[in-house]
N, CA, C and O atoms as a CHARMM CRD file, in Angstrom:
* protein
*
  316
    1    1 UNK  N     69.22900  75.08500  19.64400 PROA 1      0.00000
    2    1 UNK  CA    69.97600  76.30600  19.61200 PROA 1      0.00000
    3    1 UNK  C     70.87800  76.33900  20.84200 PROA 1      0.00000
    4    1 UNK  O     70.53200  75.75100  21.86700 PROA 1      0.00000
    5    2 UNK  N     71.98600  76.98800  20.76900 PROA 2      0.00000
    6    2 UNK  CA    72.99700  76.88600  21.69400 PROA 2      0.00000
    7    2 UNK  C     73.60100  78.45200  21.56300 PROA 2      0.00000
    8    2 UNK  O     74.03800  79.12400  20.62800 PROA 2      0.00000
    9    3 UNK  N     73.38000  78.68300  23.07000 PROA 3      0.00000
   10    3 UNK  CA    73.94900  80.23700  22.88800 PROA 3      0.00000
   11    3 UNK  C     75.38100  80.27400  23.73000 PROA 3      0.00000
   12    3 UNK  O     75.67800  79.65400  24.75000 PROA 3      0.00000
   13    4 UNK  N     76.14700  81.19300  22.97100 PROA 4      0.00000
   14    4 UNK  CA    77.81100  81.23300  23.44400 PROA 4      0.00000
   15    4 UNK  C     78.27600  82.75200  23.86200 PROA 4      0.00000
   16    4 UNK  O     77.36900  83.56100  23.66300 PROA 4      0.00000
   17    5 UNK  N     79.37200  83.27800  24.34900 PROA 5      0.00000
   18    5 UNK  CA    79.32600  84.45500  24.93000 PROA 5      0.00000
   19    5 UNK  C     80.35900  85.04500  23.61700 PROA 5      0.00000
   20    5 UNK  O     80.64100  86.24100  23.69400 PROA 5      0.00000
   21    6 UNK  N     80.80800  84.43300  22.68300 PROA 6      0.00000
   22    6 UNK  CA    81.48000  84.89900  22.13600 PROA 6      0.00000
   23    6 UNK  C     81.71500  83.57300  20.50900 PROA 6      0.00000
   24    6 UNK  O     81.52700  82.36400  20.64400 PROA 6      0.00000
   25    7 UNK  N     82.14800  84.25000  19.11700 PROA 7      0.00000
   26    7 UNK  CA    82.46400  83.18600  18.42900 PROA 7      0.00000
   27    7 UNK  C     83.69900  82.24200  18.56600 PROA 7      0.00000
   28    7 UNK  O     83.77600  81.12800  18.04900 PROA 7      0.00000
   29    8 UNK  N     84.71800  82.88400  19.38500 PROA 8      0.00000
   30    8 UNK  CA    85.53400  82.46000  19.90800 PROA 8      0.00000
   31    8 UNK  C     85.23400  81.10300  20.46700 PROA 8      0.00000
   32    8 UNK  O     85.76700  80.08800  20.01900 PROA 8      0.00000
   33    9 UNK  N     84.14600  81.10000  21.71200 PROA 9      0.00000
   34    9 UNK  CA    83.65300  80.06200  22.30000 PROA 9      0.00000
   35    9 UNK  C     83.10900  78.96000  20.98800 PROA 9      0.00000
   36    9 UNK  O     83.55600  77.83200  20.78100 PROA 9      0.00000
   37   10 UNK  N     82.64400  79.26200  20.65500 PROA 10     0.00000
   38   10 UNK  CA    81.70800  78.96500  19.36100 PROA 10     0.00000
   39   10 UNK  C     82.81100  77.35300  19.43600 PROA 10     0.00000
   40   10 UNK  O     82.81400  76.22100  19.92100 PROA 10     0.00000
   41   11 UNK  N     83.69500  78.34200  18.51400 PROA 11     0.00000
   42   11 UNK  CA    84.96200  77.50600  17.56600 PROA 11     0.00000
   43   11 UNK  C     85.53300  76.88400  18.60500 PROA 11     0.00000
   44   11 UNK  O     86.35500  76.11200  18.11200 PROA 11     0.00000
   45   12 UNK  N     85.55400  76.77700  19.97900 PROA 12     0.00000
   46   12 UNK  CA    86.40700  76.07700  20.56100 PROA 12     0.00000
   47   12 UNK  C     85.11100  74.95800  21.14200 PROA 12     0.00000
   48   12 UNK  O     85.76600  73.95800  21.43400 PROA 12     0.00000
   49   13 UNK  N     84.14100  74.74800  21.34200 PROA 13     0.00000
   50   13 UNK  CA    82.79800  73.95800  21.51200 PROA 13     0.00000
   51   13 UNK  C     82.82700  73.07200  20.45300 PROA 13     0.00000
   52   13 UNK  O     83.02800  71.86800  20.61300 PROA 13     0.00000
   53   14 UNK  N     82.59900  73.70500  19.14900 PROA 14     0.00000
   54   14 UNK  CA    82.87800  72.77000  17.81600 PROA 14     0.00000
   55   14 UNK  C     84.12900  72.03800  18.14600 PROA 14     0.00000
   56   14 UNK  O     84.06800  70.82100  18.32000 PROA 14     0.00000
   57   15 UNK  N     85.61300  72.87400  18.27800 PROA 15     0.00000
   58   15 UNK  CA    86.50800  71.72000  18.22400 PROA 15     0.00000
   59   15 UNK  C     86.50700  70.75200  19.39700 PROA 15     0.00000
   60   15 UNK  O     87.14400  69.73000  19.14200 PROA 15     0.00000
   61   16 UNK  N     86.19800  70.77300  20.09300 PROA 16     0.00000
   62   16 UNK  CA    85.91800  69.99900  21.22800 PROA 16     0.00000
   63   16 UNK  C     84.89400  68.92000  20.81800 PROA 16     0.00000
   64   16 UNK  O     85.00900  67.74200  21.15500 PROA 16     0.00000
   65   17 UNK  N     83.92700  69.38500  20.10000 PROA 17     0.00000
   66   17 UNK  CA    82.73700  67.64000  20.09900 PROA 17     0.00000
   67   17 UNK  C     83.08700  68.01800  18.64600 PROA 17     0.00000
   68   17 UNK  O     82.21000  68.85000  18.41100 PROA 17     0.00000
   69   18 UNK  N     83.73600  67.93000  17.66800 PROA 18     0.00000
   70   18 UNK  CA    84.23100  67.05100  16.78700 PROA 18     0.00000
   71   18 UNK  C     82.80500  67.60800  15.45500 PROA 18     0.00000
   72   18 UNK  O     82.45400  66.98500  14.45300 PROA 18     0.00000
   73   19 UNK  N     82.19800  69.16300  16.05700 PROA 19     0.00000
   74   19 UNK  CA    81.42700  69.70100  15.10300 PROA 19     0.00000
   75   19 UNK  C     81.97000  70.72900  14.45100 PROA 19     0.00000
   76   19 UNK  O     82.86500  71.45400  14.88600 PROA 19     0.00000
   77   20 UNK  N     81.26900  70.82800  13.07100 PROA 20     0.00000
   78   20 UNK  CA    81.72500  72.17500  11.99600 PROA 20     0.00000
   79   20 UNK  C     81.23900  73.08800  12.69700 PROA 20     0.00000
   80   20 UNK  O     80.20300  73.06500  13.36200 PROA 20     0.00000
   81   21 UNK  N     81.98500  73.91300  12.55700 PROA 21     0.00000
   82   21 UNK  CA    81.69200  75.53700  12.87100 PROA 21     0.00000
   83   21 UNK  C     79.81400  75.72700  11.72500 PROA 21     0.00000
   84   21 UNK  O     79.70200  74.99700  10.74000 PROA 21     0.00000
   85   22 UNK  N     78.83900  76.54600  12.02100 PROA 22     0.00000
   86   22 UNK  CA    78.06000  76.63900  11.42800 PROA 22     0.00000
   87   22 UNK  C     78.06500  78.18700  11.21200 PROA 22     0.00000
   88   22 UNK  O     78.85800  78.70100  12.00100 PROA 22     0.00000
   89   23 UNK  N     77.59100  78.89000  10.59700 PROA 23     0.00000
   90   23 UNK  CA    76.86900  80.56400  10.73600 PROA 23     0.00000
   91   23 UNK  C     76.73400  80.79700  11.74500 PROA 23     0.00000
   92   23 UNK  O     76.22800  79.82600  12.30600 PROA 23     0.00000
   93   24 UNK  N     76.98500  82.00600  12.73700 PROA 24     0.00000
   94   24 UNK  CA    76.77900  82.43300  13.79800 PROA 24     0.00000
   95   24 UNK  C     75.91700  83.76600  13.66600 PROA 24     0.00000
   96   24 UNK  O     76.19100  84.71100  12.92600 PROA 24     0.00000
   97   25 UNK  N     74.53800  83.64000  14.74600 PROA 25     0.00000
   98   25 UNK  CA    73.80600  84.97100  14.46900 PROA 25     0.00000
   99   25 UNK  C     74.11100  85.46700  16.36000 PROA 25     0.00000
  100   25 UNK  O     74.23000  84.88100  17.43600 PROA 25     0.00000
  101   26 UNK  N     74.12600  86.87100  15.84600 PROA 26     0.00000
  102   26 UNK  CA    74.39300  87.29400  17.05200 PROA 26     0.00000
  103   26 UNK  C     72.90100  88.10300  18.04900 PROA 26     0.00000
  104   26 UNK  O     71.96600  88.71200  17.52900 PROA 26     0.00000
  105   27 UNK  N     73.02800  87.94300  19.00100 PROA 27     0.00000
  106   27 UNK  CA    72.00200  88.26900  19.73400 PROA 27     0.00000
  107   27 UNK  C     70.70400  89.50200  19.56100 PROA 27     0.00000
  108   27 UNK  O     69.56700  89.54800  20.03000 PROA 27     0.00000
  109   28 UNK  N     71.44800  90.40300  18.69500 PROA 28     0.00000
  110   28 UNK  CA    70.03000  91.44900  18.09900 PROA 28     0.00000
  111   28 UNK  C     69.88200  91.12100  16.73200 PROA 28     0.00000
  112   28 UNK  O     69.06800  91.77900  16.08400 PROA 28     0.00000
  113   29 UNK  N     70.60700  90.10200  16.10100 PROA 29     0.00000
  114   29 UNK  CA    69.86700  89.60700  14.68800 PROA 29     0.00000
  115   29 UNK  C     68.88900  88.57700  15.16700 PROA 29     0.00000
  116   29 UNK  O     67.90900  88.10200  14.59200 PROA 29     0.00000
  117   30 UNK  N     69.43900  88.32000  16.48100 PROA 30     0.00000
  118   30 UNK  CA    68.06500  87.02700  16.96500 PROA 30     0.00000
  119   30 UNK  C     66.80900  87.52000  17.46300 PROA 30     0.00000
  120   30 UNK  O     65.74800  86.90400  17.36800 PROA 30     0.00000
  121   31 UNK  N     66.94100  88.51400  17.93300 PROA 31     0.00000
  122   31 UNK  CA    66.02800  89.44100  18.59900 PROA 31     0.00000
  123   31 UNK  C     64.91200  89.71600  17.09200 PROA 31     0.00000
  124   31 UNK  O     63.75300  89.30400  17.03700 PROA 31     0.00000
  125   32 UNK  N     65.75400  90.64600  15.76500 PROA 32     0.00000
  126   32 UNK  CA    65.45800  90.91200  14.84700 PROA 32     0.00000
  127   32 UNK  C     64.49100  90.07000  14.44300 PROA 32     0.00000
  128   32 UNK  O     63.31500  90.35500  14.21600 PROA 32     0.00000
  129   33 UNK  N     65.17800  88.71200  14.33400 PROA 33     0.00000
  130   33 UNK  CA    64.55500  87.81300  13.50500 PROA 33     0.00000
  131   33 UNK  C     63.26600  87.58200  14.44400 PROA 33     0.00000
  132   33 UNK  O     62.33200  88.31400  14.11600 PROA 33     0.00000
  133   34 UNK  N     62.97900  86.67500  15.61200 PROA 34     0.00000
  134   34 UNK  CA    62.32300  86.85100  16.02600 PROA 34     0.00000
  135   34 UNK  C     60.93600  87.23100  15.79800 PROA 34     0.00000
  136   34 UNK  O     59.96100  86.55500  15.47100 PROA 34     0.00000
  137   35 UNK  N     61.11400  88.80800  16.11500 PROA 35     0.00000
  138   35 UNK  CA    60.05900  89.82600  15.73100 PROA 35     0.00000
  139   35 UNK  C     59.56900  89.53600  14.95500 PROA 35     0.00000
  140   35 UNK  O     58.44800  89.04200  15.08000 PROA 35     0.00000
  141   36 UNK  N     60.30800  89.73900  13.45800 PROA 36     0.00000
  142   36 UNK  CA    60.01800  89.22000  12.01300 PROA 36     0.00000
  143   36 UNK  C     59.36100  87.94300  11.89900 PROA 36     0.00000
  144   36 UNK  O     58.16300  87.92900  11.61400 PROA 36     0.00000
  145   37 UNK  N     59.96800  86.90700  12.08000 PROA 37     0.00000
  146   37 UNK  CA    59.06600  85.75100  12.26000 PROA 37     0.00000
  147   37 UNK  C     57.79300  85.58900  12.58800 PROA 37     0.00000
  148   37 UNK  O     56.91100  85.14200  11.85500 PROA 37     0.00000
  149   38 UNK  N     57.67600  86.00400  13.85700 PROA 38     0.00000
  150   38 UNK  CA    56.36300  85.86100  14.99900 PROA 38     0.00000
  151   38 UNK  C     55.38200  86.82000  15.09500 PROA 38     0.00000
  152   38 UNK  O     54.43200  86.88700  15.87400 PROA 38     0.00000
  153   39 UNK  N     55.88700  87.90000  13.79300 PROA 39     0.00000
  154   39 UNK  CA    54.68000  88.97300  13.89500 PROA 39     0.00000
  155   39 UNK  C     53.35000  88.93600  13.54300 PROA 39     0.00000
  156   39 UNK  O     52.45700  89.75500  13.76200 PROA 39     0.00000
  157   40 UNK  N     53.32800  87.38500  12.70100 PROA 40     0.00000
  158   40 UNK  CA    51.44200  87.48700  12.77900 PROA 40     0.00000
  159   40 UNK  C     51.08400  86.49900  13.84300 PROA 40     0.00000
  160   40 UNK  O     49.87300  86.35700  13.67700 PROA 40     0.00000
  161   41 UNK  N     51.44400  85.73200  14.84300 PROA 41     0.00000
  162   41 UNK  CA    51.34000  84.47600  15.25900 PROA 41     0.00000
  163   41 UNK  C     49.82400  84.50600  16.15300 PROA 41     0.00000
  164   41 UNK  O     49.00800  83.65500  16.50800 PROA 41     0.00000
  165   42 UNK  N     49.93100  85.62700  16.25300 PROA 42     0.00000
  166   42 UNK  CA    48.30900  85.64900  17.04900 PROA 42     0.00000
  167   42 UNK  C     47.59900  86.16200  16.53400 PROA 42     0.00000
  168   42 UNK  O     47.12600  87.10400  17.17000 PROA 42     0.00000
  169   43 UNK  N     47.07000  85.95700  15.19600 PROA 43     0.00000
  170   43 UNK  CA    46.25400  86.18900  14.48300 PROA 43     0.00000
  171   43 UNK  C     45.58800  84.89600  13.68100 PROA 43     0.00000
  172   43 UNK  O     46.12700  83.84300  13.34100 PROA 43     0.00000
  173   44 UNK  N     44.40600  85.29300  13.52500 PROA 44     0.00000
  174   44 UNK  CA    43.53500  83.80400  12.87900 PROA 44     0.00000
  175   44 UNK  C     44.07300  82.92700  12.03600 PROA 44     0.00000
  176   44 UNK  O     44.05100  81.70500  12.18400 PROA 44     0.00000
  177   45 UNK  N     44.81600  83.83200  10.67800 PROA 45     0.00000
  178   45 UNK  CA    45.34600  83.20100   9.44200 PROA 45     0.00000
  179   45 UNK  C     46.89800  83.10100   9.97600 PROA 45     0.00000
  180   45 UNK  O     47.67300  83.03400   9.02200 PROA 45     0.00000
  181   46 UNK  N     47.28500  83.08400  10.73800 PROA 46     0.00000
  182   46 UNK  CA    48.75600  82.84200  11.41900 PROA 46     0.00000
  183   46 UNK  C     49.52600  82.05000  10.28500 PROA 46     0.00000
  184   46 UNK  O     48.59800  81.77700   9.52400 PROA 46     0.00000
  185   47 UNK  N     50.48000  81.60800   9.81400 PROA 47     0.00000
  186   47 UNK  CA    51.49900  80.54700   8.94700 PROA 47     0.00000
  187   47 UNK  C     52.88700  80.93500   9.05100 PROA 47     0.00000
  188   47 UNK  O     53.37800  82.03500   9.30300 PROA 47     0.00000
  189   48 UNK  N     53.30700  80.06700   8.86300 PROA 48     0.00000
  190   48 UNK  CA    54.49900  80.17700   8.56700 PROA 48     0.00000
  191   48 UNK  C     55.24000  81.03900   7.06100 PROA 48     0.00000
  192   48 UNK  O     54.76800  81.07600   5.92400 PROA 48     0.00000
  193   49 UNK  N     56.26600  81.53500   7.47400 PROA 49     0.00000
  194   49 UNK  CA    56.86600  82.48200   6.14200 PROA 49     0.00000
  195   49 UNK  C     57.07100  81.28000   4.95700 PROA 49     0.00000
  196   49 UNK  O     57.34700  80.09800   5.16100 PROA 49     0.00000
  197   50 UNK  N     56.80700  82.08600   3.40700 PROA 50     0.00000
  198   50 UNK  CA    56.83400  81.54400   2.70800 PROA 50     0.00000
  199   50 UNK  C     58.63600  80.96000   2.61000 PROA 50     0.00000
  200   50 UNK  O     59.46300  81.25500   3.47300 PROA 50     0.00000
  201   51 UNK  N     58.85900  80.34700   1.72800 PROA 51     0.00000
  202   51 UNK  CA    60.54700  80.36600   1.24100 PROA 51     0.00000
  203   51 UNK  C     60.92800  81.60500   0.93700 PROA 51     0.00000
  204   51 UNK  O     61.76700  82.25600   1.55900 PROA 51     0.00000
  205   52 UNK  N     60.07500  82.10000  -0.41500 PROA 52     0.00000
  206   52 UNK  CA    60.94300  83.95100  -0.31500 PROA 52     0.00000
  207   52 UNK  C     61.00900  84.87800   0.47100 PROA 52     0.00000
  208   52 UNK  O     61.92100  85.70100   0.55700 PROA 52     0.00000
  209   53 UNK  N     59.77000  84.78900   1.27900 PROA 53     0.00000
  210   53 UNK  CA    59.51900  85.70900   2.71400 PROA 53     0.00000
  211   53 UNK  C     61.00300  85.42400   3.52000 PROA 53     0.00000
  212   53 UNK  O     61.74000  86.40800   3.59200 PROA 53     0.00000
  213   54 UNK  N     61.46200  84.23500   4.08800 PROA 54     0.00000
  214   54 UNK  CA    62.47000  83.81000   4.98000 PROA 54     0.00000
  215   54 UNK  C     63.57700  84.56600   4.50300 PROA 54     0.00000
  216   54 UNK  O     64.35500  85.26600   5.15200 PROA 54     0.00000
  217   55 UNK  N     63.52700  84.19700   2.57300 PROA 55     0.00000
  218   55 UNK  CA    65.05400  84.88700   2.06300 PROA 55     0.00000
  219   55 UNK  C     65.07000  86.19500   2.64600 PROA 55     0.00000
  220   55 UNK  O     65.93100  86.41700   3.49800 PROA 55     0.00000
  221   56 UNK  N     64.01500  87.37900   2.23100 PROA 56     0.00000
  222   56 UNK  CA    63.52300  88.47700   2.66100 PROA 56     0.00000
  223   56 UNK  C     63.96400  88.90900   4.44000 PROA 56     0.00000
  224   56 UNK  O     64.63300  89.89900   4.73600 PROA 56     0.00000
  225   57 UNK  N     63.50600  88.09000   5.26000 PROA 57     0.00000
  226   57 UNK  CA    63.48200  88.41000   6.92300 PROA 57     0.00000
  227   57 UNK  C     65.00800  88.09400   6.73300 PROA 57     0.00000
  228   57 UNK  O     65.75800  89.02600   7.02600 PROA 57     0.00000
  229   58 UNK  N     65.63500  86.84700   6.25800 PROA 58     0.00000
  230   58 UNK  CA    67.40400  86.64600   6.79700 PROA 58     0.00000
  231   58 UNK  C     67.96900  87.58300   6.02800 PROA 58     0.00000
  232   58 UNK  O     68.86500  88.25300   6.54200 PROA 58     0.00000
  233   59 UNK  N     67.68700  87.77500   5.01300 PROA 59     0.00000
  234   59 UNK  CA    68.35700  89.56200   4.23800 PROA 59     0.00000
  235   59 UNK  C     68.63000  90.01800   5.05400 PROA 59     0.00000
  236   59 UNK  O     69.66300  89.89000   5.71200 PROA 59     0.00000
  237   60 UNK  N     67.46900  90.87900   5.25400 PROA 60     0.00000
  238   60 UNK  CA    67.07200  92.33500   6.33300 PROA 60     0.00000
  239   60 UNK  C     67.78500  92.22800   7.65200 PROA 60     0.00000
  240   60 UNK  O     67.97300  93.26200   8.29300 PROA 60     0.00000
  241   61 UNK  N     68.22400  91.00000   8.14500 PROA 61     0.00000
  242   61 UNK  CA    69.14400  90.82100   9.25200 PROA 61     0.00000
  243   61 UNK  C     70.48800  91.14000   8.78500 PROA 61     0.00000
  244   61 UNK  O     71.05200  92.06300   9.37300 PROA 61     0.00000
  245   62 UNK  N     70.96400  90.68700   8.05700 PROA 62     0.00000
  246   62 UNK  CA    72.53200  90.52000   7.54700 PROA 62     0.00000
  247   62 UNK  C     72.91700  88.69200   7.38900 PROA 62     0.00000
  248   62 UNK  O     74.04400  88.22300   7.23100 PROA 62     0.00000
  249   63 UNK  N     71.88900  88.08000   7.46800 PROA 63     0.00000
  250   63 UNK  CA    71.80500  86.78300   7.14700 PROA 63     0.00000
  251   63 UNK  C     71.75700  85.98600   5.73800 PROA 63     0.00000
  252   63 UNK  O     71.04600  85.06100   5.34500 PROA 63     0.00000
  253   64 UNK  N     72.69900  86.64600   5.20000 PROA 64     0.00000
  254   64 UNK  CA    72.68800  86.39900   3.82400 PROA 64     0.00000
  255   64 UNK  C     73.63100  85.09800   2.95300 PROA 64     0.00000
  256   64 UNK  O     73.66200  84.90700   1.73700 PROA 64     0.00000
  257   65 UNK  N     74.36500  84.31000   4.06700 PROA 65     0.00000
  258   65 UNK  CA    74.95600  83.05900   3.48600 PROA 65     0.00000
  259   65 UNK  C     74.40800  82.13700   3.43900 PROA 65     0.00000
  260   65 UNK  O     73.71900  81.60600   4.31000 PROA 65     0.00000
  261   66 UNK  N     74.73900  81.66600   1.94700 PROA 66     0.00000
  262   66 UNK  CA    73.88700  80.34200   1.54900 PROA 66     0.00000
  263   66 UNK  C     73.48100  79.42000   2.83200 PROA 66     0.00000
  264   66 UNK  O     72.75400  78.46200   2.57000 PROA 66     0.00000
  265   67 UNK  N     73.76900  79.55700   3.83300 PROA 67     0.00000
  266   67 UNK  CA    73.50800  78.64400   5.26100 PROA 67     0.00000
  267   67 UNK  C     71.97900  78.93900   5.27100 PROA 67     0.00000
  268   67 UNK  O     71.17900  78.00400   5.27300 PROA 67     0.00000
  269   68 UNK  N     71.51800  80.40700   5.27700 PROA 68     0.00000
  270   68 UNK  CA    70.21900  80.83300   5.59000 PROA 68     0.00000
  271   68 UNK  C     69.40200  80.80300   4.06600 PROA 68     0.00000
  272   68 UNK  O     68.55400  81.67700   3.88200 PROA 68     0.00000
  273   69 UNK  N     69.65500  79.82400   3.01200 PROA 69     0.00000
  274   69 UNK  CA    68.82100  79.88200   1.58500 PROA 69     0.00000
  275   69 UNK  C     68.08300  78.46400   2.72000 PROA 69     0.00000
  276   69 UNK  O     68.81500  77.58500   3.17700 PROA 69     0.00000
  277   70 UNK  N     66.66700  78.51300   2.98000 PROA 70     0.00000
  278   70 UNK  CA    65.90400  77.78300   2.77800 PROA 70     0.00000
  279   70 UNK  C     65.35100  76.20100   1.88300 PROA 70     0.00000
  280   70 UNK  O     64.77100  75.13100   2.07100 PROA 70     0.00000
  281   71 UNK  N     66.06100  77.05800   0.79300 PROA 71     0.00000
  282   71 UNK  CA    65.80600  75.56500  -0.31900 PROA 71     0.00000
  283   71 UNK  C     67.01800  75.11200  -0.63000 PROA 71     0.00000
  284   71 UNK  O     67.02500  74.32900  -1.58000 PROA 71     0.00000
  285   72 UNK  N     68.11600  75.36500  -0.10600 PROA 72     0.00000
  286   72 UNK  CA    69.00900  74.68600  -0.26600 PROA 72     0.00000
  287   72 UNK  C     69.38400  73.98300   0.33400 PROA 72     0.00000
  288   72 UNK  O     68.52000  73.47400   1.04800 PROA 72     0.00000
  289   73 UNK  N     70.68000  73.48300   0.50700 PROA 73     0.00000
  290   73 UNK  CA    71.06100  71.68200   1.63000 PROA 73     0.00000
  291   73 UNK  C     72.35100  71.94700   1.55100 PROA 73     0.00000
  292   73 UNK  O     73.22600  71.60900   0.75400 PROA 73     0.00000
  293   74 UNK  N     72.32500  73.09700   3.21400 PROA 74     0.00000
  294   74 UNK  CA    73.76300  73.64100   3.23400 PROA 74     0.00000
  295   74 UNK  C     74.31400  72.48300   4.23400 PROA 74     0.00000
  296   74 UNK  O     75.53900  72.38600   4.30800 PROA 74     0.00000
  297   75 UNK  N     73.66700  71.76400   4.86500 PROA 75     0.00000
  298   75 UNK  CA    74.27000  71.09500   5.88000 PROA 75     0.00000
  299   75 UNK  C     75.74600  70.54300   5.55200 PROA 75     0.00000
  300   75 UNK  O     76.77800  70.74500   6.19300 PROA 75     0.00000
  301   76 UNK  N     75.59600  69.92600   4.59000 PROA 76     0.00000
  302   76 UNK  CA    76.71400  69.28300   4.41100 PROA 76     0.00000
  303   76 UNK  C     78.08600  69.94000   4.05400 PROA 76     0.00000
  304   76 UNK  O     79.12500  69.28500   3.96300 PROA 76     0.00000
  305   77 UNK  N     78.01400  71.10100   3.88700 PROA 77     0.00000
  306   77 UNK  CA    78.92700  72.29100   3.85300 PROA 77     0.00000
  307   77 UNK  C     79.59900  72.89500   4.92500 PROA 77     0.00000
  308   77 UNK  O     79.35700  72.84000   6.13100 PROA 77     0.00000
  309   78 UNK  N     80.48400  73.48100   4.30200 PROA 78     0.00000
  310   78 UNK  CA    81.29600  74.39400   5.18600 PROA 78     0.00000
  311   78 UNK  C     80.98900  75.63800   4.99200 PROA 78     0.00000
  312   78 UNK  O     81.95700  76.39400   5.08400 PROA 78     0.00000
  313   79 UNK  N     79.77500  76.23300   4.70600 PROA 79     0.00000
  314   79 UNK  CA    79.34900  77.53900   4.20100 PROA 79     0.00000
  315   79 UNK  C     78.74000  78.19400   5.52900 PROA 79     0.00000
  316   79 UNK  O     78.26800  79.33000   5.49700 PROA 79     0.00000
């Protein structure tokens, strides 16, 4: 993860090392997510979110481009 002060920066980092621009989450959807993620982690039965759970937590952020579908294979995209 690589944090930037702006998307501005973002796009000029990418054009510089010759990377795609990806989805940008901004600092209280990270916060958001976070939370969401890690809210059982100290508990016995702890796991990881299912695939629909994830769709569910990146929803509820505003994380809703195919970048954040789990079962898909956005990499190779410009999405």
């Amino acid at each position: 993860m690589l944090l930037f002060r702006s998307e501005e920066t973002v796009e000029k980092w990418c054009a510089t090392n010759s990377t795609p621009v990806r989805p940008v989450i901004n600092m209280d959807q990270l916060w958001h997510l976070a939370v969401q993620w890690y809210e059982n982690r100290i508990t016995e039965d702890s796991r990881r979110p299912a695939p629909d759970e994830m769709v569910e937590i990146f929803s509820a952020i505003g994380l809703d481009n195919p970048f954040w579908n789990p079962t898909a294979n956005q990499w190779g995209s410009k999405n």
